[in-house]
C-alpha positions in Angstrom: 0.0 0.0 0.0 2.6 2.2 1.0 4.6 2.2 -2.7 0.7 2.8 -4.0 1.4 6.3 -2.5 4.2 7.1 -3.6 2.8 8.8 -6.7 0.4 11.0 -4.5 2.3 12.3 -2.0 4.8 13.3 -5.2 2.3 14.8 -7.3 1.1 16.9 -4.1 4.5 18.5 -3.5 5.0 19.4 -7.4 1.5 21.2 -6.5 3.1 22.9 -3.2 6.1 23.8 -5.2 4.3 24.9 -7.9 1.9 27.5 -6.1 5.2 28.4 -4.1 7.0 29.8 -7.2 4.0 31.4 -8.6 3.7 33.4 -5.6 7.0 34.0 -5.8 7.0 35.5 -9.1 3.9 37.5 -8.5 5.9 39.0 -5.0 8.8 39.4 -7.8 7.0 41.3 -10.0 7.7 38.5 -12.7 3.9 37.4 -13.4 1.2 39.6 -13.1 -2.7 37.9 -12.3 -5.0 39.5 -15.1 -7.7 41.6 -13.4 -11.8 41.6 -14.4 -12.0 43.0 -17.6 -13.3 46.2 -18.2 -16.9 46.6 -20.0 -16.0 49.8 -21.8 -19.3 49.7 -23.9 -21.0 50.0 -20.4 -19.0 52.8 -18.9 -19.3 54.9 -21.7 -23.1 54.8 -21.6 -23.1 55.2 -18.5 -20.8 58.4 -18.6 -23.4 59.4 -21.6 -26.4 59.1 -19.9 -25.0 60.6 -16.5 -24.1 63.9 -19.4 -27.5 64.1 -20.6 -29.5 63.8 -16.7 -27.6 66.4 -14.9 -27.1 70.0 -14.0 -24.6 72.2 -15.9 -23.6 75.3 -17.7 -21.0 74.9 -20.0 -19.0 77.4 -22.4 -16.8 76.2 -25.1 -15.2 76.7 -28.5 -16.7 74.7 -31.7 -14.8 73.9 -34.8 -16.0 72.3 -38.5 -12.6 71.8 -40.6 -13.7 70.9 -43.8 -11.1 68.3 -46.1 -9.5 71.4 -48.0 -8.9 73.5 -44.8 -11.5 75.6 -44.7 -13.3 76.2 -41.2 -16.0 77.7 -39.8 -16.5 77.9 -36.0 -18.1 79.9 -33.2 -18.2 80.1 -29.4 -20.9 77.5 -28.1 -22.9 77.7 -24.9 -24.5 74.3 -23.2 -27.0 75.0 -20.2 -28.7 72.2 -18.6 -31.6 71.7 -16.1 -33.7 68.8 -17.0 -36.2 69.3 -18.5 -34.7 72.5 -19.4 -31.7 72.4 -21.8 -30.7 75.1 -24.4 -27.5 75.0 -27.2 -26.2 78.4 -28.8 -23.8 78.2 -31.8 -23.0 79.1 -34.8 -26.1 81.6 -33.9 -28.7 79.0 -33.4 -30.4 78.1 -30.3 -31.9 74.6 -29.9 -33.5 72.8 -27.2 -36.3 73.3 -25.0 -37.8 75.6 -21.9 -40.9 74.9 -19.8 -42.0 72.2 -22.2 -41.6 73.8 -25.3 -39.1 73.1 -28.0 -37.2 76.0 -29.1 -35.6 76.6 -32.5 -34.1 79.8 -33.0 -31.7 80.8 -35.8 -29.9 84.4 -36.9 -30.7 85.2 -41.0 -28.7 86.4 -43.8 -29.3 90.1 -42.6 -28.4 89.3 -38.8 -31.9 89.3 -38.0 -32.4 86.7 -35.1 -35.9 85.3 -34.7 -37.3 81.8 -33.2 -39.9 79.7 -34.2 -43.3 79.0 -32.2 -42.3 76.4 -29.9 -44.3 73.5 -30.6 -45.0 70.9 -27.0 -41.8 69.5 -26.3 -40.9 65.5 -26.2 -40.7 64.2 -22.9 -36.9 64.5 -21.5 -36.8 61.4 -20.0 -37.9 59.0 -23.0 -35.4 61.2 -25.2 -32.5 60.9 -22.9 -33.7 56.7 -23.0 -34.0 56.7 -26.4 -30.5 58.5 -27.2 -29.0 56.0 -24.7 -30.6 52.7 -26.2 -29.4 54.3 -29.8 -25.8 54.1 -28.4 -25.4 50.6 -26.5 -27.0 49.3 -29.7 -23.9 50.5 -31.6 -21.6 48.2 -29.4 -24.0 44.9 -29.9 -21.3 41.8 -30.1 -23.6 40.8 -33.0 -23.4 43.3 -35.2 -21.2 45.9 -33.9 -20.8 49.8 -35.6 -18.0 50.6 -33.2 -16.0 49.8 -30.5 -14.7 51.4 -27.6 -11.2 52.7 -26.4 -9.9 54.1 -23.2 -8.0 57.4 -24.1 -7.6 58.3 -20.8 -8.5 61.3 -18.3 -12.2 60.5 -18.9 -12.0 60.1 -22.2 -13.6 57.5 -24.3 -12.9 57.0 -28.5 -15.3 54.6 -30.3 -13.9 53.9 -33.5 -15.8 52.6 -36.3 -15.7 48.8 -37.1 -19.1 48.1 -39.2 -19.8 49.2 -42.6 -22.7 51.9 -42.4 -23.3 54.8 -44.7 -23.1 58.4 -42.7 -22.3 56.7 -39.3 -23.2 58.9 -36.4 -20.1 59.1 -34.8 -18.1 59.3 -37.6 -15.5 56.8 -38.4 -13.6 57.9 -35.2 -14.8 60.0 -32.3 -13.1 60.9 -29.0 -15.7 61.9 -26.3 -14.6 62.8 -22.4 -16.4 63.9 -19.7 -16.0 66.5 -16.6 -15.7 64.3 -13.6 -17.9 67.1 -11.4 -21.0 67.8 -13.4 -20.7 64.7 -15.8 -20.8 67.2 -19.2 -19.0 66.5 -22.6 -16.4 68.6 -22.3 -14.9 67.5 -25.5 -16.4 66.0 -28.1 -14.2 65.5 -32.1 -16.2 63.5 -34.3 -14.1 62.7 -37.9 -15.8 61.9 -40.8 -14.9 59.6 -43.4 -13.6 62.1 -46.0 -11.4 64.3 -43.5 -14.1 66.7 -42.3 -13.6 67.2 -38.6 -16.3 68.7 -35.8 -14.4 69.8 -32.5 -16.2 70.7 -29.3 -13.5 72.3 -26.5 -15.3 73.5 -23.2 -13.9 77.0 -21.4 -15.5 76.2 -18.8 -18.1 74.4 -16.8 -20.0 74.9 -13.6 -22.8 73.2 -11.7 -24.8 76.5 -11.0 -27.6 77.4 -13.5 -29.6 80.0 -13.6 -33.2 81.3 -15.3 -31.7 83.6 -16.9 -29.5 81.4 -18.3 -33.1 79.8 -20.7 -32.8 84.0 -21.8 -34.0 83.5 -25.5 -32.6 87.0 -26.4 -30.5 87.4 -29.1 -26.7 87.5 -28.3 -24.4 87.9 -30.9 -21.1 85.9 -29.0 -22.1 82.9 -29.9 -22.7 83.9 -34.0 -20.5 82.4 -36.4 -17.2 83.7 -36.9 -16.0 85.2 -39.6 -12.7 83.9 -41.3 -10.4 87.0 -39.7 -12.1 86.5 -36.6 -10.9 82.6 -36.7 -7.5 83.3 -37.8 -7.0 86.0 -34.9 -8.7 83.8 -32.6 -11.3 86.3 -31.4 
């Protein structure tokens, strides 16, 4: 019986010996243990969602470069209080105030003017809607794009599926202010070399009414070309 267990006892101290070195190289710094894997696809929704559900005001500059060089570009303001959320650029306002949409744009003669505000969608189902729209472009089935870490809150989904016009582009770095949870930069590339860039100034978590003003305010018009190349 006792040579019968010879085998046992020596396969059990190649198992002792074998855990003992693996520690030892792990304490070495010689073998590293994988972690969980990161579900990119999730935190970026997540991040996404977060954006469009809180409270912010945000300034920033916007960019479109076009393939040959040419830009146009104008100073952007984000304000958010759901339900309440408003966009100025390029000397448009979009969005919506106490439950109606608002459209407002300036005219070839500088005349600014908004439309009557028809009843606005409800925030909620849009903000679940824009969210189900983006976790559907990371299905394992079928996927449009996949999802990098770029780092300092920064996410890039780069395009992977054939699809004509895609809405990100065909690569897209998005990050996020860790405090208020807004896009703070947003560069979506298009196939073709066109490039939108959104840079924020500056962000804060106080809003005010007067920040919904819908009066006409000429800083965030368009640019012209000397005003871009001077930077004002």
């Amino acid at each position: 019986m006792r040579a019968n267990r010879l085998p046992l006892v020596g396969a059990a101290a190649g198992v002792v010996v074998g855990v003992g070195l693996a520690v030892a190289l792990v304490v070495g710094g010689h073998l590293s243990i994988p972690g969980p894997q990161r579900d990119l696809a999730a935190e970026l929704t997540d991040a996404f969602r977060r954006s469009r559900e809180s409270t912010y005001r945000m300034e920033a500059d916007f960019t479109r470069t076009m393939p040959d060089g040419r830009s146009l570009s104008s100073a952007a303001l984000v304000v958010q209080r759901p339900p309440d959320h408003l966009r100025r650029q390029l000397g448009g306002v979009s969005g919506a105030v106490s439950g109606r949409a608002v459209n407002c744009s300036t005219g070839p003669d500088g005349s600014f003017s908004c439309a009557p505000g028809a009843p606005a969608s409800v925030y909620q189902d849009t903000v679940d809607a824009e969210v189900a729209n983006l976790r559907s472009y990371f299905d394992p089935a079928a996927p449009l794009y996949r999802v990098d870490d770029r780092g300092d809150g920064c996410f890039g989904l780069v395009q992977v599926g054939a699809y004509p016009d895609p809405p990100y582009g065909v690569d897209t770095t998005m990050c996020f202010d860790e405090s208020t949870g807004a896009v703070t930069t947003l560069e979506l590339r298009r196939e073709g070399g066109s490039v939108d860039r959104l840079e924020a100034t500056s962000v804060q978590a106080v809003v005010s009414d007067a920040d919904f003003d819908l009066s006409a305010n000429g800083a965030f018009d368009q640019r012209s070309p000397t005003d871009t190349a001077s930077g004002g």
